[in-house]
N, C-alpha and C positions, 0 to 999 in steps of 0.2 A: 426266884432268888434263892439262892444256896446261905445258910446260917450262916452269918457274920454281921460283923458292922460294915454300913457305909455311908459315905460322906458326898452329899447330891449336890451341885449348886444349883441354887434358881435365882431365875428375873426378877427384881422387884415388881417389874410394870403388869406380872401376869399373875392370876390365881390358879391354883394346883387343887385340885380335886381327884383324889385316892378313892378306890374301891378294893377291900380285897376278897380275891376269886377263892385261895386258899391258902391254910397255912397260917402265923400268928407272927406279929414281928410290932415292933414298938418305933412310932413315929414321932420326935420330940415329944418324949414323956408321956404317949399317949399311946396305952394298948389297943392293937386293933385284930381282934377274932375273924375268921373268916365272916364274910357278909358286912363286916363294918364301912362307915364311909367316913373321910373326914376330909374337908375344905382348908386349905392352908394358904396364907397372902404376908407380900411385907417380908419376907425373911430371904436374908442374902445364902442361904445353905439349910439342910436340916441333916439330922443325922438318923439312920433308918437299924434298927437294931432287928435283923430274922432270927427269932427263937426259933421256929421249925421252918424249911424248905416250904415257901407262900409264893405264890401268884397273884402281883400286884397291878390294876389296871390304874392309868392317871390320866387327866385331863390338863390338859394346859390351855387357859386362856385368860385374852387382855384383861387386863380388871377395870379397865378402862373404856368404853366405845361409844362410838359416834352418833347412837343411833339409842329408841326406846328397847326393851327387851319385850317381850312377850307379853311379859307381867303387866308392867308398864303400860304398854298399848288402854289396857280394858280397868 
């Protein structure tokens, strides 16, 4: 991602899980260095400010399922 701000929608129904690979940028209020991780739910948008040119990976998934999790099982 090239410096700026930007404005992301997301699903209520799903949880968003951020890593980032490189680079520095601030996600709702929340700085994140390279190597940081940060878990986000519940929010109809978030606003992503890149202070330096960053490589951000995410995860999206239900926050809801049908089913035990891993954890769970044991």
């Amino acid at each position: 991602m090239n410096k700026g701000t930007y404005i992301e929608k997301l699903e209520k129904d799903y949880t968003y899980s951020y890593y980032l690979l490189d680079g520095e940028l601030t996600i709702e209020d929340k700085l994140l260095k390279k190597d940081s991780f940060l878990v986000l739910e519940d929010l109809d948008y978030i606003e992503i400010i890149v202070n330096e040119k960053s490589e951000l990976f995410f995860v999206k998934s239900p926050s809801k399922i049908g089913y035990k999790r891993f954890l769970q099982r044991y």
